[in-house]
Steps between C-alpha positions, in 0.01 A plus 500: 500500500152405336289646236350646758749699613595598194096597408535707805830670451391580158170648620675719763768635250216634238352660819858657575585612146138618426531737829819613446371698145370721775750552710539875624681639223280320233125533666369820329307729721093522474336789688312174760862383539587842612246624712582098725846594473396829670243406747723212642829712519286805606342284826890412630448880550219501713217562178200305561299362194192689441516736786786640357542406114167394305473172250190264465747193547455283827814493739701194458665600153631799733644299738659269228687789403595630843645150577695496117623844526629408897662199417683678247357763265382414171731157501329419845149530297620302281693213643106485704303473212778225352465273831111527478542391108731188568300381812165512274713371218615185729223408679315509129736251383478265826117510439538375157748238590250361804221515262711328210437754235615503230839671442482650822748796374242620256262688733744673682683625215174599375412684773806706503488560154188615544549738801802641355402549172597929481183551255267412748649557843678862496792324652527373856317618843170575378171352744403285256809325443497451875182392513571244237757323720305511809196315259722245378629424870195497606367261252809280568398487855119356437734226348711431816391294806643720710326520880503878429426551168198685544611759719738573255317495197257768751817673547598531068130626453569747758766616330383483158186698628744784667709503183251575209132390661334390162757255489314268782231421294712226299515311826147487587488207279746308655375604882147399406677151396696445772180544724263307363722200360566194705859655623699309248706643200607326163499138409883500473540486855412204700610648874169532727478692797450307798213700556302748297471869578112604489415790305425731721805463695641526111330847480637588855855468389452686167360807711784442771726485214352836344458669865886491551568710194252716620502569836861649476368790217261562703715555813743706274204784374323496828862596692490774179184600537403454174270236485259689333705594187635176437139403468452808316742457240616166469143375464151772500721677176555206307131413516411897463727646262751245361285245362183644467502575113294234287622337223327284219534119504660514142754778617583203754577254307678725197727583815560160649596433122714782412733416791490150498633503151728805564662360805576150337236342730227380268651134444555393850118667601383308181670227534371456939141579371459226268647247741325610787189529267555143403558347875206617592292351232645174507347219691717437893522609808673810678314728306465766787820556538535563133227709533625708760814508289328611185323802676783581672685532144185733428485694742900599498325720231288737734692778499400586152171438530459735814383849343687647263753791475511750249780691640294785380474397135161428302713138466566222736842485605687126527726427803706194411625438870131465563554178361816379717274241702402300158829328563423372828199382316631348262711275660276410771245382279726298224677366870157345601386404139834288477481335867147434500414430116800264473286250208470830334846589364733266403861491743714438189736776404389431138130598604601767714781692310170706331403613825840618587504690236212691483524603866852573498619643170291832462632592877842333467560712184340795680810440798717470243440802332519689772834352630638575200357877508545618862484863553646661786332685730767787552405569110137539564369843335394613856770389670708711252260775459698808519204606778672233766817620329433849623367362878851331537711778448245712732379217710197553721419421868197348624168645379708741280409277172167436381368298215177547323306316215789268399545233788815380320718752617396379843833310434640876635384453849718174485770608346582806683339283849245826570186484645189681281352786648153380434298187605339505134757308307279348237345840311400294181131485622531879417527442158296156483132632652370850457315440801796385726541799771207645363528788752907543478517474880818191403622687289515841716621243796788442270588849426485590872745209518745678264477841706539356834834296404628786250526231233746624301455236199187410301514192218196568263384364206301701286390163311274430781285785563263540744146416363266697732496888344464668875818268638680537193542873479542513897776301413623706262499789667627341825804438309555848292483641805787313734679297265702583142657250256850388471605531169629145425802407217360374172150484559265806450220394791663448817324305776686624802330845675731690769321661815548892395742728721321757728591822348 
């Protein structure tokens, strides 16, 4: 056994240990986690994304969780996003060793480090985690001479563009170098194709690639008749609604530097800047590619800087998984720096130890932290809300439950494996815009919802109320008049409404 080996056994077992802090009984529930979790158990029974349940996400996350949950419930969803992980993490390493970086252990354990950090990420399963991966394989492919590399990196950007669509525009970059570059890759490897693919056959096999993720979602809504409200909702309301709030430059950055400090990533960000900053002002060759690599880095920031949401506040809101994709970034940028720059850092482990350091310590303490402190999910407040408490001594059917205004307690639905009475599982909008359903006719849908399944349950959360006056007190009065609380144990507000008895 080499040092190779060893390098690569090493890299694999951080990827292992790091994913098992979020193994099923450890990965804390977030109200996006729940509504997947939903969606993808909720299509094994015949429920069709946005025909039948509404969320602005495209489709693949959905049918990442319908193929976890199949293989094996939340374990199954797991044990997926694991393999994904340790295939990323190993092909990362094999790139550094053909390339000769470096320590080739220390990007992968960066990455991972990175992904996995819990301030940042919200635990496992979220889009831009997976869209991360698919980034970081599909950067490892431009490195491969592989006959089909192209129609797989098409493929990745296919997926990436199904999973969380802003997330493409880091690989523009890289597609605009692989097209109008000479074909070859870094100056580490000396293998030559026999003969060189043109570009446009290049750009064929990146839309051949990208056609065969999406010819099949296409098939799937078109079978469902509901081609028009994936469109609809997965795409028109981000642009519409979702995103469509401005925000100041300087609220921007004080963002981007609120989390980056918060979620232990300043360092490694700082740290890729400067050298990426400094290969690309230094005298040599292969400066496209570190370019590409640079903007790429750059743009893994774009979700911020699209709109800006208030939630409903007169302040901007942060969302820290927002920021997920920086470690992709990251790496992929201090990966080419070190390949391509090689007169530019020292190979000594003497000269290098300070780099080690400053990438790795903030996060590594971070893991540590939280390995030390693991909560468990069973002792989540909602999960032990006396509310779900309450719903498991008198469990509901299908559509007898629904939840309003507090997406958490979506975790219900899972729990107790009911379907919602109502396509409208996301209701925050109510409470973010006062001019979201301006007319009511959603929320009136809803409450026609309630009456035709006799929905005996309602979840609501008076924290959250509506912000338009005319849907608010229909609201209100829609509920005084068919539901009543249930007085809950210990707490003097309940959240859970009963459908009232016909005299």
């Amino acid at each position: 056994m080499n040092k190779q080996s060893y390098g690569l056994y090493f890299s694999l077992l951080a990827c292992l240990l790091l994913s098992l802090l979020y193994a099923p009984p450890f990965d804390l529930g977030m109200s996006d986690k729940e509504i997947f979790r939903y969606i993808g158990w909720a299509m094994s029974k015949g429920v069709v994304p946005y025909r039948d349940v509404f969320d602005h996400k495209p489709p693949v996350i959905f049918f990442i969780y319908a193929a976890g949950l199949l293989a094996g419930g939340p374990w199954g969803l797991w044990l997926l996003n694991t393999l994904l992980a340790l295939v990323t993490t190993g092909l990362l390493f094999r790139r550094c060793i053909r390339y000769r970086v470096p320590f080739p252990w220390l990007l992968p354990l960066l990455l991972n480090l990175m992904l996995r950090d819990h301030l940042i990420s919200e635990g496992l399963n979220m889009t831009r985690e997976y869209t991360s991966w698919f980034f970081v394989l599909f950067f490892c492919l431009l490195l491969t001479r592989w006959r089909y590399r192209y129609m797989a990196m098409g493929f990745l950007g296919g997926l990436i563009f199904f999973t969380q669509q802003d997330q493409v525009l880091p690989l523009v970059p890289f597609i605009i170098y692989v097209l109008f570059t000479n074909d070859s890759v870094l100056p580490g490897d000396k293998t030559l194709l026999k003969r060189r693919i043109p570009a446009g056959r290049r750009l064929l096999h990146l839309c051949a690639g990208f056609t065969i993720v999406v010819v099949p979602i296409i098939i799937f809504f078109a079978i469902h008749r509901s081609i028009s409200l994936f469109w609809e909702d997965a795409f028109l309301f981000n642009f519409k609604v979702y995103i469509a709030q401005p925000k100041s430059p300087g609220d921007h950055f004080r963002t981007v530097k609120r989390v980056l400090d918060a979620g232990n990533y300043e360092l490694p960000f700082m740290v890729a800047a400067c050298l990426g900053v400094v290969a690309l002002i230094r005298p040599g060759k292969r400066k496209a590619l570190i370019a590409a690599a640079f903007t790429a880095f750059l743009l893994t920031l774009c979700s911020e800087f699209m709109g800006g949401r208030y939630k409903g506040q007169t302040f901007t809101v942060d969302y820290t998984y927002y920021f997920i994709p920086v470690s992709a970034g990251v790496c992929v940028l201090l990966f080419t720096v070190f390949a391509v720059e090689e007169a530019a850092t020292a190979t000594s482990l003497a000269a290098r130890l300070p780099y080690i350091l400053l990438l790795c310590c903030s996060v590594g303490y971070t893991a540590v932290q939280h390995a030390t402190h693991l909560q468990r999910r069973d002792q989540d407040p909602v999960i032990q809300s006396p509310e779900l408490n309450y719903l498991r001594q008198h469990r509901p059917g299908n559509y007898e439950l629904y939840v309003f205004q507090n997406d958490d307690y979506i975790a219900a639905y899972n729990e107790l494996q009911i379907l919602a009475p109502s396509r409208w599982l996301y209701q925050h909008f109510w409470h973010w815009y006062v001019d979201w359903d301006a007319d009511g006719a959603i929320l009136r849908s809803i409450g026609d919802d309630l009456l035709l399944h006799h929905t005996r349950f309602l979840i609501i959360d008076p924290a959250n109320p509506i912000r338009n006056p005319a849907n608010r007190e229909w609201w209100q009065s829609f509920i005084q008049s068919h539901y009543q609380p249930v007085p809950m144990p210990g707490k003097q507000q309940t959240l859970l409404w009963q459908l009232k008895v016909d005299p």
